[in-house]
C-alpha positions in Angstrom: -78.8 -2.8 51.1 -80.0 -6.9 51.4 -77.7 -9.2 51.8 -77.7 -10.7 48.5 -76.5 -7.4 46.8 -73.6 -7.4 49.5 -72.6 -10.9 48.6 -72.7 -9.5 44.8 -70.2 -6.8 45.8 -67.9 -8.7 47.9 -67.5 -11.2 44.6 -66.7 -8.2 42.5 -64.1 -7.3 44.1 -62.4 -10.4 44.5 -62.7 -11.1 41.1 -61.1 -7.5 40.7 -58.4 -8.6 43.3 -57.7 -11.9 41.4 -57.5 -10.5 37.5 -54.7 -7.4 38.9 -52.5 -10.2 40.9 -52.6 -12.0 37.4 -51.8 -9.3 35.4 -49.0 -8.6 38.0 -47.4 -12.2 38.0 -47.4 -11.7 34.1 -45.9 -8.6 34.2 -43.0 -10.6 36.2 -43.0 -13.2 34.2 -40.0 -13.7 31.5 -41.3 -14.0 27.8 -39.1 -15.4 25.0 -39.1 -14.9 21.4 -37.5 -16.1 17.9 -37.4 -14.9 14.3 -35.3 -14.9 11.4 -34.9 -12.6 8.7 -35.4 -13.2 6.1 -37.2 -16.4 6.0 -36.1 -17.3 2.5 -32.6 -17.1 1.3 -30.8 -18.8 -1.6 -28.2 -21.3 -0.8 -24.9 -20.1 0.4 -26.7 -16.5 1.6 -26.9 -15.4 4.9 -29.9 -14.9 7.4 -30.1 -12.8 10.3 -31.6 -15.3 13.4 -32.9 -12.8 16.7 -33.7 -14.1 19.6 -35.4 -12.0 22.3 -36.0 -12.2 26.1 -38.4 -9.6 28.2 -37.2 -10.1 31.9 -37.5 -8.6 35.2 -34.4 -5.9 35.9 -31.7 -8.3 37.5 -33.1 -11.3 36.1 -30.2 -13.7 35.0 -30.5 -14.5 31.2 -28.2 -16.4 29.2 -28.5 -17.1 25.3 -27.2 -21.0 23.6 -24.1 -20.8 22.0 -23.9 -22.7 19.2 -20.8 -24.8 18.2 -21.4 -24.0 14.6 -24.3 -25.8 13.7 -28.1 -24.3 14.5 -29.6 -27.9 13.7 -28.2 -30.6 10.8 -27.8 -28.5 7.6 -27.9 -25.0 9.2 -24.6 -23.4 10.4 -23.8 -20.4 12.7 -21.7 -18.2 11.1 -21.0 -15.8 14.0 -22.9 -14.4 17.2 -23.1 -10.9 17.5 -22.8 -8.7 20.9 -26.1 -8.6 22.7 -27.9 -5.6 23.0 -30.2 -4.6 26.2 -32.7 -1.7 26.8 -34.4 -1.4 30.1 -37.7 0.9 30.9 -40.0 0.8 33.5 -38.0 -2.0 35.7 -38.2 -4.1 32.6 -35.5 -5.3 30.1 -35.4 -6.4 26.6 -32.2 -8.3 25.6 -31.8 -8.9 21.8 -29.3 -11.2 20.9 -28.6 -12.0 17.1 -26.7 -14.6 15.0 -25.5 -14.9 11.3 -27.0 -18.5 10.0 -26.3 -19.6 6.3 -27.4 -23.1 4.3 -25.8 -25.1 1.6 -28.8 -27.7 1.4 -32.0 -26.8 -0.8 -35.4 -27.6 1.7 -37.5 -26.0 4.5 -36.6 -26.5 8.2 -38.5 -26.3 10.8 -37.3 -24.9 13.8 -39.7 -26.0 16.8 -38.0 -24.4 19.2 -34.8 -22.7 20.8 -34.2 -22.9 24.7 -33.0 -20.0 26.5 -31.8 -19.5 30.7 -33.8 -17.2 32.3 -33.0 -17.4 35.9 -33.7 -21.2 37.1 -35.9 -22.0 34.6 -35.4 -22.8 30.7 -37.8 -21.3 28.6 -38.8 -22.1 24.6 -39.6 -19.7 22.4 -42.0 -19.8 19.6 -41.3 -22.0 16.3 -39.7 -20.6 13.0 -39.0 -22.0 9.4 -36.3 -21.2 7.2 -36.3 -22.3 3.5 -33.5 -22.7 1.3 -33.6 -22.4 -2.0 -30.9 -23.7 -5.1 -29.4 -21.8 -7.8 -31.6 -20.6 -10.4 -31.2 -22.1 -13.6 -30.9 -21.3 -16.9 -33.3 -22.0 -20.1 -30.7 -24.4 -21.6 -30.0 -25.6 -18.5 -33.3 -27.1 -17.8 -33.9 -28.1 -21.3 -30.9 -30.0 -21.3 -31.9 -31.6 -17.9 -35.1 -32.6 -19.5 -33.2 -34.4 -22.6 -31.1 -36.9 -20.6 -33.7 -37.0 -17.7 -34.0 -41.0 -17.0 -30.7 -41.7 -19.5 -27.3 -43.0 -18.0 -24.9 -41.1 -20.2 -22.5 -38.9 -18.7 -22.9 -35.4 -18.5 -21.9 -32.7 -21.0 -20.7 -29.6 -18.9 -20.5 -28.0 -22.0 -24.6 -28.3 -22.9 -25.0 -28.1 -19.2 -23.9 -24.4 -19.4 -22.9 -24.4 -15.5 -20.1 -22.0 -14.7 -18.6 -20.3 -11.7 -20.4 -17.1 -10.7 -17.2 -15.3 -11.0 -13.7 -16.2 -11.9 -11.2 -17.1 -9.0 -9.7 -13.6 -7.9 -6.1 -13.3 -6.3 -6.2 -12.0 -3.2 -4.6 -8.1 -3.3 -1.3 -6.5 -2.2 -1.9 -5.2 1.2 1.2 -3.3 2.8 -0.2 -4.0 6.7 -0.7 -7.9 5.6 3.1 -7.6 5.4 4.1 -5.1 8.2 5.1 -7.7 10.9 7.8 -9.3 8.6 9.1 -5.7 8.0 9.5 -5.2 11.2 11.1 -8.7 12.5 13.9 -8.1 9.2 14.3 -4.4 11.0 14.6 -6.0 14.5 17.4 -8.8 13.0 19.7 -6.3 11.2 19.6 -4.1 14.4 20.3 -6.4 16.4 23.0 -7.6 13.7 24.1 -4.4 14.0 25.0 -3.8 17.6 26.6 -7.2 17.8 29.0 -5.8 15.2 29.2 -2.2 16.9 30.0 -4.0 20.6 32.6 -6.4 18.7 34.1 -3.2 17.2 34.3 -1.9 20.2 35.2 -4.7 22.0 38.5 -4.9 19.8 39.1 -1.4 19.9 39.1 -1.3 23.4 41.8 -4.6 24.0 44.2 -2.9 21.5 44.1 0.6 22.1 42.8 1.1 25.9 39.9 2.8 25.0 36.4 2.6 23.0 36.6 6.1 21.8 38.7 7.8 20.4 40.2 10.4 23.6 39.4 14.2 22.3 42.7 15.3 21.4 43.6 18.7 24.3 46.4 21.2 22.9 48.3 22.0 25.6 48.3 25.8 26.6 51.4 27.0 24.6 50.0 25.9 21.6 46.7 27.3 21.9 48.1 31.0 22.8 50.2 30.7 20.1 47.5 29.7 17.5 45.8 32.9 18.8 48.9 35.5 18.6 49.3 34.1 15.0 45.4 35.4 14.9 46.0 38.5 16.5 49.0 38.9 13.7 47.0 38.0 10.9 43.7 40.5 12.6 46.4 43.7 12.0 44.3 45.3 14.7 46.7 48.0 15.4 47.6 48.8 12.4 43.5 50.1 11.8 43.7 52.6 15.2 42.6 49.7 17.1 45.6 50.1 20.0 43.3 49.2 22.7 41.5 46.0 21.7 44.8 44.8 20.3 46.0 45.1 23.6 43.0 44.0 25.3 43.0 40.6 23.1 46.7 40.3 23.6 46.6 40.4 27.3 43.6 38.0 27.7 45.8 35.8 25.8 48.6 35.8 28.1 46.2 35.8 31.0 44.5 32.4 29.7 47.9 30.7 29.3 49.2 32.0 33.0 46.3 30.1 34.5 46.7 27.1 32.0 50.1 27.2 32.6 50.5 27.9 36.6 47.4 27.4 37.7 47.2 31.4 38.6 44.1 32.9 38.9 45.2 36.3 36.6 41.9 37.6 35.1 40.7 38.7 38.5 44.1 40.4 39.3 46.4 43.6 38.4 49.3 43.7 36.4 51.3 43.8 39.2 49.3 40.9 41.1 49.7 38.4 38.3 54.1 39.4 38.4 54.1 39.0 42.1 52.1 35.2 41.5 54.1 34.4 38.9 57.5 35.4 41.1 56.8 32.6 43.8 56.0 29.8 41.1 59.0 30.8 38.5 62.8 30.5 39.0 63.9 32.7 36.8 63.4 36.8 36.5 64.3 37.1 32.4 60.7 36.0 31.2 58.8 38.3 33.5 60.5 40.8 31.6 59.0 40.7 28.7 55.5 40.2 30.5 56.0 43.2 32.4 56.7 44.8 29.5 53.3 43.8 27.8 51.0 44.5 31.2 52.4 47.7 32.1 52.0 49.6 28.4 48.9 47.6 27.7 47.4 49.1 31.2 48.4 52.6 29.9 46.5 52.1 26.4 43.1 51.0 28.3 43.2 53.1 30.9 45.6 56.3 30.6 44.5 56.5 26.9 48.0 55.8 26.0 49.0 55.7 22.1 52.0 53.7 21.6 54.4 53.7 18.7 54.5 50.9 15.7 57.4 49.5 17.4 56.0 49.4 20.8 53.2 47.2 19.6 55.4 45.2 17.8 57.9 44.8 20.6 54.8 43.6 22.7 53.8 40.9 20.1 57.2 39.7 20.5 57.4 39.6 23.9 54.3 37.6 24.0 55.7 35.2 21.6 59.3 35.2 23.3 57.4 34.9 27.1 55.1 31.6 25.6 58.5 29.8 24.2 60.4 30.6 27.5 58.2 29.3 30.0 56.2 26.0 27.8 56.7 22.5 28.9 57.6 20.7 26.1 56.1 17.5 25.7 57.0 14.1 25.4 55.3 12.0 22.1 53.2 9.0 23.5 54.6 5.8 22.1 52.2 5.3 19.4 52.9 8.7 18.0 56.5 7.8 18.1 56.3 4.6 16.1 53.9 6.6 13.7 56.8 9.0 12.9 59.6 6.4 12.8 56.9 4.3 10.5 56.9 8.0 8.5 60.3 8.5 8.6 61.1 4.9 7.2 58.4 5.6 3.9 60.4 9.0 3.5 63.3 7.3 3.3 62.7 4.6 0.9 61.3 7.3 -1.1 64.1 9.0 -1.0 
């Protein structure tokens, strides 16, 4: 090979070497771009304006934001969320606004700057035209009459009217939601004030902020339930030994109510010797005695007493309740109550 066909190959293949480090730095190299769509809009329609950056992945790139006006006579409705798609260590960032006109011409967008990195980039030119309101037949005719004359316009021959009538706004129930719910928070509120004052009242006159649940003392519960047993009639259906079962958990209840005797765990005769060391007197263990002893014979010795038996042990239930109750004394307000009651008796009388 001579030498001049080496020198040939050796230029080659820097020219080869110089075009792919070109093609690289391009490939790195941030491009901007701008359009709008559509071009051509009427006055008062809206546009869509896109503007788009091709960056390295990583590259910093930040959009204008535009206090409301584009340029003089073209105004930024709103900017949209940007939207980003990266391939190949490349991404494309699309960023969009919604631009609108009032003014009938053309503008001529040169240019928009964008961030990209360190440096500020322009992007390509764009042109928007605006167009007015189309216009009627005898619109234009009319124009054409007093074109050049000083008189005042005639709305009427004008034929210029609203494209539609003003519309009220409609009834929306959400539109009116918060004021529901500040009027619900007030009367609440209203309404524990009142509660606690009710409360607070209650509690400096009477002691208490509720009413106490009213407790029967023992007697009169075990006799409310022997005037059961009584109405029941259970012995008078064959039923000796449930009548005695019910009517010796009855007296058991009240012993424990009463003394403080633990009697359903207990005999018969357990329950009279108890009851001997807390009672002073013999005559109402009688009766009980009475009741335990033919009540154990009927549950467990299959016993089957006479009529008068189990009436003579309904009796002595009765009889042992009266004999050993504590009689209460009435709290003061119940006492002024029945005076108070006594006194409207009277008067009646």
């Amino acid at each position: 090979m001579t030498r001049k066909k080496v020198n040939g190959v050796l230029y080659l293949a820097i020219l080869l070497c110089a075009f792919l480090s070109i093609q690289h730095a391009d490939a790195q190299r941030t491009t901007v771009s701008a359009k709008v769509d559509p071009s051509e809009i009427k006055i008062g329609q809206q546009a869509v304006l896109s503007l788009q950056a091709i960056a390295p992945v990583g590259e910093r790139v930040t959009f204008p934001v535009f206090q409301g006006k584009l340029v003089e006579g073209i105004e930024v409705l709103g900017m949209l969320k940007p939207d980003t798609t990266t391939a190949h260590g490349v991404m494309t960032i699309s960023q969009k606004y919604i631009i609108t006109s009032f003014d009938s011409t053309l503008y001529n967008i040169t240019y928009i700057a964008i961030l990209a990195g360190k440096d500020t980039l322009k992007t390509n030119g764009f042109g928007l035209k605006v167009k007015s309101v189309d216009l009627s037949s005898p619109t234009k005719e009319y124009l054409a009459q007093i074109k050049g004359k000083s008189e005042p316009l005639d709305f009427v021959k004008l034929k210029l009217h609203d494209i539609k009538d003003v519309l009220s706004a409609p009834f929306v129930w959400t539109d009116f939601i918060i004021y529901f719910l500040w009027a619900l928070l007030i009367v609440l509120l209203l309404a524990l004030l009142v509660a606690a004052y009710i409360l607070y009242k209650r509690k400096k006159e009477k002691g208490y902020y509720f009413r106490p649940k009213v407790v029967l003392p023992p007697h009169i519960l075990a006799m409310q339930a022997l005037d059961e047993i009584r109405s029941k009639k259970i012995w008078q259906q064959g039923l000796e030994k449930e009548y005695f079962t019910e009517l010796t958990d009855i007296l058991r209840e009240y012993i424990e109510n009463r003394y403080g005797v633990s009697s359903f765990e207990k005999t018969s005769d357990e329950i009279l010797s108890s009851l001997k060391l807390v009672t002073d007197t013999e005559s109402p263990l009688d009766g009980l005695k009475q009741i335990l002893k033919l009540a154990d014979l009927v549950k467990f010795a299959k016993y089957k007493p006479l009529p008068d038996e189990n009436d003579l042990s309904l009796m002595n239930a009765y009889l042992y309740i009266n004999q050993t109750k504590i009689e209460e004394v009435a709290a003061p307000e119940d006492s002024e109550a029945n005076e108070g009651e006594t006194e409207k008796e009277e008067t009646k009388k």
